[in-house]
Residue, then its C-alpha position, 0 to 999 in steps of 0.5 A: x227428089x227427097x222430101x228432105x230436099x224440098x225442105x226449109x234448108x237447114x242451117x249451114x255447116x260449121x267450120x268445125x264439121x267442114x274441118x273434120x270431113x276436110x282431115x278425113x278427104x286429106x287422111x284417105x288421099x295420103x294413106x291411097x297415095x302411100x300405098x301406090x308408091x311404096x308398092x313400085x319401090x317395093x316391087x323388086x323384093x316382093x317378087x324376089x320373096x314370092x318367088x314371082x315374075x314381073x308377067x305376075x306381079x305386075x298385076x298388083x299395080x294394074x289390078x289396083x288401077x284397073x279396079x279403081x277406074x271400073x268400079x269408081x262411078x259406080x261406088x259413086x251410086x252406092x254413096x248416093x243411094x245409101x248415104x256418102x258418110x256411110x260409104x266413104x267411112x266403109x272404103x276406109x274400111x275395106x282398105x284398111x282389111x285389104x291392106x292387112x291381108x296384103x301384108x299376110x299374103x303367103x303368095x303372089x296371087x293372094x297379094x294380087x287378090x288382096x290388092x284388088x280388096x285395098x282397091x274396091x275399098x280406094x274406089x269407095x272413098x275416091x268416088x264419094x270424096x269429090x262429092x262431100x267437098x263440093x256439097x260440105x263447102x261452099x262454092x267460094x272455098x272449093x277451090x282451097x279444099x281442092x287444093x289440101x287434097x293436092x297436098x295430101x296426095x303430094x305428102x302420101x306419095x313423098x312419104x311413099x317415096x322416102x319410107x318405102x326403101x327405108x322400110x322395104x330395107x330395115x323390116x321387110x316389104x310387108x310392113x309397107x301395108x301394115x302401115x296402113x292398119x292404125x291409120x285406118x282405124x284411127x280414120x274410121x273412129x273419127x268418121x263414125x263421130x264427124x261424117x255427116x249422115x245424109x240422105x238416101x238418093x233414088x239411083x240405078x247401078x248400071x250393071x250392063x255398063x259396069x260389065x262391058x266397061x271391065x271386060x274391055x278395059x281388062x282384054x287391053x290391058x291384059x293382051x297389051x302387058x302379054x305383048x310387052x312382057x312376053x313378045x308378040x303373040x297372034x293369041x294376045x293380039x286377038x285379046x286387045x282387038x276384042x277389048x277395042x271392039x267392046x269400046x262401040x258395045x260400050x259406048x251403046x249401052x251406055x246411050x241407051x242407059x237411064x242411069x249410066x255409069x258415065x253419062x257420056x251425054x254430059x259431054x255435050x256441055x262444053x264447060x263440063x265435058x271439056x274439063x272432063x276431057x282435060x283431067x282424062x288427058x292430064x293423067x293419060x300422058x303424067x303417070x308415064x313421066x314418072x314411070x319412064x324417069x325412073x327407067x331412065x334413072x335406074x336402067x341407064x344411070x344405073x341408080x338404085x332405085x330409092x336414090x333415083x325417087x330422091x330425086x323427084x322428091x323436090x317435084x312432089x314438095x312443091x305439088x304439095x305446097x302450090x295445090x292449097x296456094x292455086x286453090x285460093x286463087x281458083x277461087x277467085x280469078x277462076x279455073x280456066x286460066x290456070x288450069x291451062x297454065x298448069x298443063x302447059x308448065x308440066x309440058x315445057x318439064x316433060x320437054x326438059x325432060x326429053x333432053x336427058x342424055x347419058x351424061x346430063x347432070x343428075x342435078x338437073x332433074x330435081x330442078x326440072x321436077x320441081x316444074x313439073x310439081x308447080x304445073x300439077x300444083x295449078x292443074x288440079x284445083x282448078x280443073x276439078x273446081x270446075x268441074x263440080x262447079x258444073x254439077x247440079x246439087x242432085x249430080x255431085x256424086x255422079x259427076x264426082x265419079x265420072x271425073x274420077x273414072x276418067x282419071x284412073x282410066x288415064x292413069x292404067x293406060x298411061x303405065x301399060x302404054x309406058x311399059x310397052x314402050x320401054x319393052x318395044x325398044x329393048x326387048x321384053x327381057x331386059x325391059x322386064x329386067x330393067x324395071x325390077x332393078x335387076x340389071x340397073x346400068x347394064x343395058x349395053x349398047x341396047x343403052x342408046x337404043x332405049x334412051x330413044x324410046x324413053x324420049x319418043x314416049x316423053x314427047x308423045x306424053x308432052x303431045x298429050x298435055x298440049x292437046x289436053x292444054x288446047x281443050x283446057x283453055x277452049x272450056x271458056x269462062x263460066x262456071x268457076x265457083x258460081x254456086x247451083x241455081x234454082x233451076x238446076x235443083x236445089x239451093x246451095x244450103x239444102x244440097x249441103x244436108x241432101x249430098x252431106x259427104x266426103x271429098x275425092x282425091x287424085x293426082 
């Protein structure tokens, strides 16, 4: 540990500052959650304007996932190693800089290229932000802050959903990055004059880890969208096998690890290994929901795609109202109950979900996604209250980015197990169709055909919620807001100047 940990503790921060990094956490979430939801209503023009294919574009959502979760732990380690304040105000930087190329991308390779840009910059603040709030904020107001993250992130993806088509429409789809750029400077102004500078920690980067970890996630996600983008092939089969086989390989390196990327030791303890596993689940059967919806919608109610978001806007307003509200109650009943609580009301939606039929009155899923937002509303402070209530002073970061690669992890394989789903039942051709918007309504009698798949993954997402419910709830009762003791490292008041940083955000 640093001399400056060991330390008399410094005085406590003010409210003032705790606002400042608060409004920085909530600013990036809303600017990552923008970004992601404009890009998929954006999707059709873009291909259009650059002469792509879906096989091609499509790689501008899942590179950026597929970054974000390799490369978020270890940004983790670097906002350890060279101060979290600096880090986090750098992410906004390079998202900020890879938003702009975005915008100016001649072709739909240097958009991808510029994608992957926006997305090392997204992992930088997503990986440091969970440490900040929990270090910056004591452990009887974690759960609220948590909470306004919920929000922000709610705001950003309605801004998204409104202002995505507005804008596609009215001035073009590149301006849907250029959004990006004064909120990005303004952002970074103020992180220069508020985030606190903190001190170095001693920390290894897992390079093995790292590698191993890409290179697996990669050959899935690369040799699955192939099959469900271009039909069966010996030549893409042999991909997937070898990204599964690297799992074990994976799994061995980082045993043998001293530092690991994720520490799959942390596993073992059953408050923190079990929330983790939770918040993995959580996202691995939520993503799909939307994506299949907006199938549903688009592909056999023949909806434009912008009047089909509509309607889910309700889900994202009341995500966004619950999140603070919940994150008080965490704070004082604990996160067990609600969590679990949370998991299972976005589980009785997805089932109300699954009962859609070509006829059902478009009404209903307003109604349905406003559940299915109190149920995420609940879910997330809590569970993640949790979480770094589990996390020793010197382990904030580590755990921060465990939790946040675990859900982006979810997240990529959730919307590549939807798109393989949704192509399984119609074929590659009209799914891909589909999914662009291209022949919205005009599935035919492969109509029916489709509606069952989009109801088989519906069940299998709600499937994944229980089981990540049962696991939510087996957790048991410690941990809740109780702040690190003495023997885990470092009283409440040192942690604070030793881990000074910023706060992460997802879902």
């Amino acid at each position: 540990m640093p001399a400056s940990a060991s330390a008399a503790p410094p005085a406590r921060l003010g409210s003032g500052r705790e606002a400042a990094v608060l409004l920085l956490c909530t600013l990036g979430t809303v600017m990552v959650a923008v970004d992601s939801t404009i890009v998929i209503l954006a999707l059709p023009t873009m291909t259009r304007n650059l002469h792509s294919s879906l096989g091609t574009i499509i790689w501008t959502i899942l590179l950026y996932l597929l970054v974000t979760a390799a490369l978020t732990t270890q940004a983790g380690r670097i906002g350890d190693l060279l101060g979290r304040g600096r880090v986090y105000n750098a992410g906004f930087a390079v998202f900020t800089v890879g938003s702009a190329l975005c915008g100016f991308a001649p072709t739909d390779r240097f958009l991808i290229a510029a994608r992957v840009v926006q997305a090392v910059g997204g992992a930088i603040m997503f990986a440091n932000a969970g440490a900040l709030i929990a270090h910056v904020f004591p452990p009887e107001r974690r759960g609220r802050a948590f909470g306004y993250l919920v929000f922000g992130w709610s705001v950003g993806a309605i801004l998204g959903i409104l202002l995505g088509g507005v804008i596609t429409t009215t001035l073009g789809w590149r301006y849907n990055f250029f959004i990006n750029i004064p909120i990005g400077l303004v952002a970074i102004a103020l992180g220069l004059r508020a985030l606190p500078v903190s001190p170095r920690l001693k920390v290894d980067l897992d390079i093995p880890g790292f590698l191993v970890f890409s290179a697996s996630l990669s050959a899935i996600c690369y040799g699955t969208i192939e099959l469900a983008v271009f039909g069966h092939s010996l030549m893409n089969y042999a991909i997937v096998a070898g990204g599964l086989l690297l799992v074990p390989v994976f799994v061995f390196v980082e045993l043998k690890a001293r530092q690991p990327m994720l520490d799959l030791k942390e596993l073992r303890r059953r408050l923190l290994g079990l929330s983790l596993i939770a918040g993995f689940l959580q996202a691995l059967g939520s993503l799909s929901v939307i994506f299949l919806l907006t199938l549903y919608l688009q592909g056999i109610r023949g909806l434009t795609p912008l009047d089909s978001s509509v309607l889910l806007v309700p889900g994202y307003l009341v995500g966004a109202g619950a999140g603070p509200l919940t994150g008080k109650y965490v704070d004082r009943i604990g996160p067990r109950g609600l969590a679990t609580a949370g998991l299972l009301v976005t589980l009785v939606a997805i089932l109300a979900y699954s009962r859609l039929t070509t006829t059902t009155a478009l009404g209903w899923i307003p109604v349905i996604s406003a559940v299915s937002g109190v149920g995420t509303g609940m879910f997330f402070p809590a569970n993640n209250t949790a979480i770094m209530g589990e996390a020793s002073p010197r382990s904030f970061g580590a755990i921060s980015g465990l939790r946040a690669t675990l859900t982006n992890m979810g997240a990529l394989l959730s919307f590549v197990v939807a798109l393989s789903i949704a192509s399984s039942t119609v074929g590659p051709i009209v799914a891909s169709e589909v999914f662009l918007g291209t022949n919205a309504g005009a599935l035919g009698s492969a109509g029916g055909a489709f509606l069952g798949g989009i109801r088989a993954a519906l069940l299998g997402a709600a499937a994944i919620l229980g089981v990540a419910a049962v696991l939510s709830w087996s957790r048991g009762r410690r941990g809740a807001t109780a702040a690190p003791t003495p023997a885990q490292g470092v009283p409440h008041d040192a942690a604070v100047v030793e881990g000074e940083a910023l706060g992460s955000a997802h879902r």
